[in-house]
Structures are given as structure tokens and as C-alpha cells.
Biopython code that builds the backbone (N, CA, C, O; Angstrom):
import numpy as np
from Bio.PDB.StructureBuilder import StructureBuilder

atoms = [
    (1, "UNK", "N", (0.846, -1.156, 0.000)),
    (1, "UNK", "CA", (0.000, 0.000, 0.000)),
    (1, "UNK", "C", (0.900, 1.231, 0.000)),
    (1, "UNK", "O", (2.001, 1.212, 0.550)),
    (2, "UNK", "N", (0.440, 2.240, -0.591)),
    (2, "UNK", "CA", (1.064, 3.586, -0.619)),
    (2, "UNK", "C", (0.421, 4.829, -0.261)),
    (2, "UNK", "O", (-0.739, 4.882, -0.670)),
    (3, "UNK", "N", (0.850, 5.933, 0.431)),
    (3, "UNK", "CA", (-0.040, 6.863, 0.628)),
    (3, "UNK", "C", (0.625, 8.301, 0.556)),
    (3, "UNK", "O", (1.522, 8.705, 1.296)),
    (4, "UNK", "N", (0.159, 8.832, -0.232)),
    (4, "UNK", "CA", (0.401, 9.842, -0.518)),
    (4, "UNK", "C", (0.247, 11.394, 0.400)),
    (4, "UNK", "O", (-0.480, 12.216, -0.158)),
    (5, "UNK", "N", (0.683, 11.699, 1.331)),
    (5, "UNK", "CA", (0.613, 12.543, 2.341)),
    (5, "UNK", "C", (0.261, 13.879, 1.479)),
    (5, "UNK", "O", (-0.543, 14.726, 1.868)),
    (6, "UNK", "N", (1.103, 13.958, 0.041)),
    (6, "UNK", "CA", (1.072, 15.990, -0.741)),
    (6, "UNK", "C", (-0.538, 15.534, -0.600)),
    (6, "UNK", "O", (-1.214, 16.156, 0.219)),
    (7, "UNK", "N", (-1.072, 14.627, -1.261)),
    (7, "UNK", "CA", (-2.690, 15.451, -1.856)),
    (7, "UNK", "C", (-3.502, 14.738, -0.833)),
    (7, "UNK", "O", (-4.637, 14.658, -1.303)),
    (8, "UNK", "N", (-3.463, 14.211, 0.282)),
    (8, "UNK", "CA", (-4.338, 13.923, 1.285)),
    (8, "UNK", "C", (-4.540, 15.082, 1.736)),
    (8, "UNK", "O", (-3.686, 15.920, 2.025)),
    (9, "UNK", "N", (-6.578, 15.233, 1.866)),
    (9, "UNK", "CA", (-7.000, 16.114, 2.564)),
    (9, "UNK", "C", (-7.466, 16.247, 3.877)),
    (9, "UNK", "O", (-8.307, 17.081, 4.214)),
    (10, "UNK", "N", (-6.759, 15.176, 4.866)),
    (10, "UNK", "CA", (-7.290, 14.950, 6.315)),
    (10, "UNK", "C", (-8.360, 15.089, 6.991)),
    (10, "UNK", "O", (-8.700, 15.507, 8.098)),
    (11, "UNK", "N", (-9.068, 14.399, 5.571)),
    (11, "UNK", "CA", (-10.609, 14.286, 6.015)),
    (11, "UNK", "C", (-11.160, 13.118, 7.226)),
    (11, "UNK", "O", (-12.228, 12.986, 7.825)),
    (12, "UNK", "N", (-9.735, 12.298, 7.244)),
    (12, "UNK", "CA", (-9.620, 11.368, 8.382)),
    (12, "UNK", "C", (-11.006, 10.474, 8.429)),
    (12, "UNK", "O", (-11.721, 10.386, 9.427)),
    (13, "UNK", "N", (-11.290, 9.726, 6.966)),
    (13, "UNK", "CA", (-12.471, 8.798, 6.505)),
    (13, "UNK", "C", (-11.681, 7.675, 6.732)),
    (13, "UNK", "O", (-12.282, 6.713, 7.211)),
    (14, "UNK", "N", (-10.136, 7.507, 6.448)),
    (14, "UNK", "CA", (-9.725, 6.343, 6.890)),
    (14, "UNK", "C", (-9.284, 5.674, 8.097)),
    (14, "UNK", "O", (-9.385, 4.482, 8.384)),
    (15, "UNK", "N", (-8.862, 6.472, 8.650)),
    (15, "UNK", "CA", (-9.135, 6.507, 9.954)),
    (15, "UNK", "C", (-10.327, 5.980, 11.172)),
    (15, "UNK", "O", (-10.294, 5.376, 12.244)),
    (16, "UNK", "N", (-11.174, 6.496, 10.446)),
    (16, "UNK", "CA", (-12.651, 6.343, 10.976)),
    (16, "UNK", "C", (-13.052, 4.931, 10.362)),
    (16, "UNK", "O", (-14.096, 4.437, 10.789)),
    (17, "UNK", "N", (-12.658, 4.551, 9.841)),
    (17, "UNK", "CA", (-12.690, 3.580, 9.399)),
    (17, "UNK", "C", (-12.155, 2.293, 9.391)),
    (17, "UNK", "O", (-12.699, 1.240, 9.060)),
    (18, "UNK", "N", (-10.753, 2.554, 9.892)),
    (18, "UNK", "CA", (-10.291, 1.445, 10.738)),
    (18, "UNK", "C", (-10.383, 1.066, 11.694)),
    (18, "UNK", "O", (-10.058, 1.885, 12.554)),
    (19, "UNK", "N", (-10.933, -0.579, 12.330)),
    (19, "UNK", "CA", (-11.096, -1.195, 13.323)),
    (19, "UNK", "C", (-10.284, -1.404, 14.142)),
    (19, "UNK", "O", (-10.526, -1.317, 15.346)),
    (20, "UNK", "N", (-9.246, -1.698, 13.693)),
    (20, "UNK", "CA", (-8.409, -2.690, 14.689)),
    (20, "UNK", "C", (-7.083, -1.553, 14.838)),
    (20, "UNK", "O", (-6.111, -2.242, 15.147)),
    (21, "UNK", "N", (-6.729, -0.325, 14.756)),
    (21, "UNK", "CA", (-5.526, 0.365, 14.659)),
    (21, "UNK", "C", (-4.793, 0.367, 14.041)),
    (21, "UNK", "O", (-3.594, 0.622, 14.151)),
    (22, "UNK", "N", (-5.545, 0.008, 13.092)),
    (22, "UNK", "CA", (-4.430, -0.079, 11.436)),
    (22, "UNK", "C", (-4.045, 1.247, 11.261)),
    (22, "UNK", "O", (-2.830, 1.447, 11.267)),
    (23, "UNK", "N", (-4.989, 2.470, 11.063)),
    (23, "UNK", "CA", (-4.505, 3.459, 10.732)),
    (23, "UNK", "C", (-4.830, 4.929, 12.132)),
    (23, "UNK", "O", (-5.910, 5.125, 12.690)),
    (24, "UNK", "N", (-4.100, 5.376, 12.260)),
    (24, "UNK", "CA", (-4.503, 6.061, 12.972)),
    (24, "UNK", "C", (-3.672, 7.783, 12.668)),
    (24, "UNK", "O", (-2.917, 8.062, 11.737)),
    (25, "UNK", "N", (-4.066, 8.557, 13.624)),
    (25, "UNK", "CA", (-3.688, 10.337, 13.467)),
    (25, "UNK", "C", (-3.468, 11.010, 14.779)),
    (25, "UNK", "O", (-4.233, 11.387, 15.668)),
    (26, "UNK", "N", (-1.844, 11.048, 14.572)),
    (26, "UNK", "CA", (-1.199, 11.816, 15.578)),
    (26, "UNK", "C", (-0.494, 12.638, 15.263)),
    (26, "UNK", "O", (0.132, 12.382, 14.235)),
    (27, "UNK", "N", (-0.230, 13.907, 15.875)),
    (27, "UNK", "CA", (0.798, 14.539, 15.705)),
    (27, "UNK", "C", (0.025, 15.451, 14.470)),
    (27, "UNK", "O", (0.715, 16.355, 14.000)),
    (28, "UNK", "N", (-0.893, 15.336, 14.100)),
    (28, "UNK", "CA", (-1.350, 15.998, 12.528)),
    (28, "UNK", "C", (-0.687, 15.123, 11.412)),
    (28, "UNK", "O", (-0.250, 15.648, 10.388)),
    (29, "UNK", "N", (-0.630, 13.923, 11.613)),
    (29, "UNK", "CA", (-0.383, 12.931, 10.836)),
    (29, "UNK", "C", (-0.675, 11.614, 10.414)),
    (29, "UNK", "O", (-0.445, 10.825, 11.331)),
    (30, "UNK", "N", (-1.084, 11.074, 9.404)),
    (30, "UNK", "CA", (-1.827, 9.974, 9.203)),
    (30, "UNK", "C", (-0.355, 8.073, 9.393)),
    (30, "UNK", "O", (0.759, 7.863, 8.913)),
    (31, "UNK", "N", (-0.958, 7.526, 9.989)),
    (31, "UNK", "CA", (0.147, 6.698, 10.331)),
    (31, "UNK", "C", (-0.545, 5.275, 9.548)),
    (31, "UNK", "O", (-1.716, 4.932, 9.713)),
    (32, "UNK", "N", (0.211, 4.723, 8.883)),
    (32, "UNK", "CA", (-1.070, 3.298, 8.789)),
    (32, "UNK", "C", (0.288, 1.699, 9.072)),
    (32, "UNK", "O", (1.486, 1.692, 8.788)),
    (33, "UNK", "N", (-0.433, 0.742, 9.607)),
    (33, "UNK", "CA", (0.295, -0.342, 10.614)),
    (33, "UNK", "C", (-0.361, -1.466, 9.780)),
    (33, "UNK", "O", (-1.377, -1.931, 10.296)),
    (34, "UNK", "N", (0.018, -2.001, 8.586)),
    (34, "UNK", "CA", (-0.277, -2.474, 7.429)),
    (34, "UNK", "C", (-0.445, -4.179, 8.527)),
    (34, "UNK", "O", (-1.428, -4.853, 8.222)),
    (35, "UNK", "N", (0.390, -4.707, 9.582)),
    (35, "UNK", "CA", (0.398, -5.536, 10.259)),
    (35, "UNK", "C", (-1.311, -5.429, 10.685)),
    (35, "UNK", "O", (-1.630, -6.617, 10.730)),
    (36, "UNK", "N", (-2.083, -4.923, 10.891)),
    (36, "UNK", "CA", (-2.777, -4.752, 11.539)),
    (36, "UNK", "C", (-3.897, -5.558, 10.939)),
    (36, "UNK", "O", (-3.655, -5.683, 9.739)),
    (37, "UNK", "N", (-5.132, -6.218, 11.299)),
    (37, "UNK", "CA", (-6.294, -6.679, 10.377)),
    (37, "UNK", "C", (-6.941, -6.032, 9.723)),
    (37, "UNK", "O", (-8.103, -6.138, 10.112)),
    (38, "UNK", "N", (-6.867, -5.452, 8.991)),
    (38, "UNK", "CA", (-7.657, -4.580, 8.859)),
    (38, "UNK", "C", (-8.339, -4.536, 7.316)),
    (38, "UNK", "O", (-7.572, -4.757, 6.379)),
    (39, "UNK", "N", (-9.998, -4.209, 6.975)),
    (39, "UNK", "CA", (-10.083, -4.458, 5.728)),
    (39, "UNK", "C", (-9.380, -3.395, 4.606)),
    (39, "UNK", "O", (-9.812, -2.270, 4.358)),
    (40, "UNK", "N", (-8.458, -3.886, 4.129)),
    (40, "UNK", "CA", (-7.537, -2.534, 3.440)),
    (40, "UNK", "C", (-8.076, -1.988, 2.462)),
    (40, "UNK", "O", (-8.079, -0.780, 2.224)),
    (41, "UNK", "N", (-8.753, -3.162, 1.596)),
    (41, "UNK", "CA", (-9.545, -2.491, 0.407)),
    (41, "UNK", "C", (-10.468, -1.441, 0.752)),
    (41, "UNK", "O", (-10.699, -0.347, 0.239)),
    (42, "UNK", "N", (-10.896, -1.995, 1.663)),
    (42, "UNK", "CA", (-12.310, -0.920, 1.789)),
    (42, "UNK", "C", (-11.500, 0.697, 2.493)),
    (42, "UNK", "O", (-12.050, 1.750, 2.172)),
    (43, "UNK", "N", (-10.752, 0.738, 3.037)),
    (43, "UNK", "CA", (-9.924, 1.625, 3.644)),
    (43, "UNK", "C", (-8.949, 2.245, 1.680)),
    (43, "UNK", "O", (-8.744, 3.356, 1.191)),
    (44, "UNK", "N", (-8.780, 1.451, 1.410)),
    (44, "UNK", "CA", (-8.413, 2.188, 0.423)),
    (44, "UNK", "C", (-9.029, 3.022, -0.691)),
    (44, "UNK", "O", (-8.423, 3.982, -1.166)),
    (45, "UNK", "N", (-10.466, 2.580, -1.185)),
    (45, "UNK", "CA", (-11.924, 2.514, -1.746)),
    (45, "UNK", "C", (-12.522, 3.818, -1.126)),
    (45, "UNK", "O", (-13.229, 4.562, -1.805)),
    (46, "UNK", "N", (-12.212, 4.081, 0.213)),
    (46, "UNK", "CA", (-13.398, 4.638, 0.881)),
    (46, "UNK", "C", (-12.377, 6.418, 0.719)),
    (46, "UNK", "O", (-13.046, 7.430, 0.511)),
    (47, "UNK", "N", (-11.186, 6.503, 0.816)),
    (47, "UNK", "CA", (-10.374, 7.659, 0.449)),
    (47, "UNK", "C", (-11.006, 8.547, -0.710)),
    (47, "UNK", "O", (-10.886, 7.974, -1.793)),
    (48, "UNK", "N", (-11.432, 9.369, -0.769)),
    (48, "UNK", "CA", (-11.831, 10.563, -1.287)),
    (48, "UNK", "C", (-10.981, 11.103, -2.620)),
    (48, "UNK", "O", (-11.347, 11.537, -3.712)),
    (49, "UNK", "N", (-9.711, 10.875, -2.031)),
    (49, "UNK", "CA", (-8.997, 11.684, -3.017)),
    (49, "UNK", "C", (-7.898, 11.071, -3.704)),
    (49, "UNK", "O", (-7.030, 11.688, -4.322)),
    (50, "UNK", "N", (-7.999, 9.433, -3.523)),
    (50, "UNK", "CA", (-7.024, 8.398, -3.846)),
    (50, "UNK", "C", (-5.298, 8.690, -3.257)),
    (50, "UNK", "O", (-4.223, 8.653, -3.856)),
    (51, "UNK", "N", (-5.561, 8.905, -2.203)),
    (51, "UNK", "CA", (-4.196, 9.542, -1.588)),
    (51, "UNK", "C", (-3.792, 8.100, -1.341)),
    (51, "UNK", "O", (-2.607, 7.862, -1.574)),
    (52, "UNK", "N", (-4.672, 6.915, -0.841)),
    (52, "UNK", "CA", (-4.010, 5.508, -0.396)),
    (52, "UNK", "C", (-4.147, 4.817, -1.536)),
    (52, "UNK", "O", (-5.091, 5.275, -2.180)),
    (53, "UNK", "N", (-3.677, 4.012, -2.013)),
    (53, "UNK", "CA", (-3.462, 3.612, -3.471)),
    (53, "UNK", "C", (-2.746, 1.948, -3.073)),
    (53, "UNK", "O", (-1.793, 1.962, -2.294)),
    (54, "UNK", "N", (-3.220, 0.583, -3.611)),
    (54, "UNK", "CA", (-2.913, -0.502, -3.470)),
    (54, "UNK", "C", (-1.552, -0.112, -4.203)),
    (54, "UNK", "O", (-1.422, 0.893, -4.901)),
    (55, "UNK", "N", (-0.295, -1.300, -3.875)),
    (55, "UNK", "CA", (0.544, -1.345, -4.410)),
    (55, "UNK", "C", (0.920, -1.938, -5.972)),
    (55, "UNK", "O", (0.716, -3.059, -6.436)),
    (56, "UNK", "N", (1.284, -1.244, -6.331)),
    (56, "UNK", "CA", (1.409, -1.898, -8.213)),
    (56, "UNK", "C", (2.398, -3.392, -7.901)),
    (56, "UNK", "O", (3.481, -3.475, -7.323)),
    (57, "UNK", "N", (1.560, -4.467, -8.523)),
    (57, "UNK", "CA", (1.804, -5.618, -8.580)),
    (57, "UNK", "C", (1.972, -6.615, -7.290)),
    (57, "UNK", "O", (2.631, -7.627, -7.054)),
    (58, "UNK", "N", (1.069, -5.833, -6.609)),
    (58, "UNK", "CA", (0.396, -6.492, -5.145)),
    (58, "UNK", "C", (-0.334, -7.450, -5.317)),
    (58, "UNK", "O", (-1.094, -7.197, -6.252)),
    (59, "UNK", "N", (-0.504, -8.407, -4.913)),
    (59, "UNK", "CA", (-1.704, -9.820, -5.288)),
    (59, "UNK", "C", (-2.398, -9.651, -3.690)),
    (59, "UNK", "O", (-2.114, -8.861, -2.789)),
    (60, "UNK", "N", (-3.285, -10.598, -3.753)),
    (60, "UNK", "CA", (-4.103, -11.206, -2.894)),
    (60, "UNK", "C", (-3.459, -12.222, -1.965)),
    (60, "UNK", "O", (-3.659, -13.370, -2.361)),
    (61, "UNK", "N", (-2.821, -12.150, -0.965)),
    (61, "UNK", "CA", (-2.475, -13.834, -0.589)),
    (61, "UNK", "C", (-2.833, -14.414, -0.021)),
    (61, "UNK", "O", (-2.066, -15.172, 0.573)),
    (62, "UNK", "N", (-4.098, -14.481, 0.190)),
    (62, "UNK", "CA", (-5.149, -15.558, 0.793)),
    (62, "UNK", "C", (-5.222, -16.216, -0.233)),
    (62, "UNK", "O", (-5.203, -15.640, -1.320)),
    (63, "UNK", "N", (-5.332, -17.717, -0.131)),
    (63, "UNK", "CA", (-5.645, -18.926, -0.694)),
    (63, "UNK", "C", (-7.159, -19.561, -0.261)),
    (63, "UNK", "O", (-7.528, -20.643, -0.717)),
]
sb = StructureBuilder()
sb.init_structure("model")
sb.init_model(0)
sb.init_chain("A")
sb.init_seg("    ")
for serial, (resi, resn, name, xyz) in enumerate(atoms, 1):
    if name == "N":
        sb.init_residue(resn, " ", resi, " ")
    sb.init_atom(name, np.array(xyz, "f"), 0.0, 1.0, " ", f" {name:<3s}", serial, name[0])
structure = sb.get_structure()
């Protein structure tokens, strides 16, 4: 996953959106803990301004 801090507008939807402390905002800063469970797609999907962006040539690795 990648996130783009220039064009994030800290509308903090992803945030709000994570369950388990995947992503969180301190400091006036968006932090994300990729270890974490968290549903990423939808955390990535739900961004406004495509600031979080899946990684190019990322797969699925659930079987």
C-alpha cells in the first residue's frame, strides 16, 4: 500500500474507518500499521482523493 501525504486532505475517513488500529492520526499525521487486520480495500476505496493507493503488482495472498 502507498499513501500519498502531498494530496491527502485529512478528512480522516480512513481513519474512521479502521477497526483494529491499522490506521490512525497523531501529531497531525496519518500513520497506517499495514500488520494490523484490517479491511484494506475498503480503507483504500473509501479515500476521497485516492491519496491511499494498493501497491502496483500487489496480489491477494489468501488462498
Amino acid at each position: 500500500m502507498t499513501y500519498d501525504e502531498n494530496i491527502c486532505v485529512r478528512c480522516l475517513a480512513c481513519v474512521s474507518e479502521s477497526e483494529f488500529g491499522g490506521v490512525t492520526y497523531q501529531r497531525g499525521r496519518i500513520f497506517f500499521d499495514e500488520t494490523k487486520p484490517e479491511d484494506w480495500e475498503n480503507i483504500i476505496s473509501i479515500c476521497p482523493v485516492a491519496a491511499i493507493k494498493k501497491d502496483a503488482g500487489a496480489s491477494d495472498k489468501q488462498s
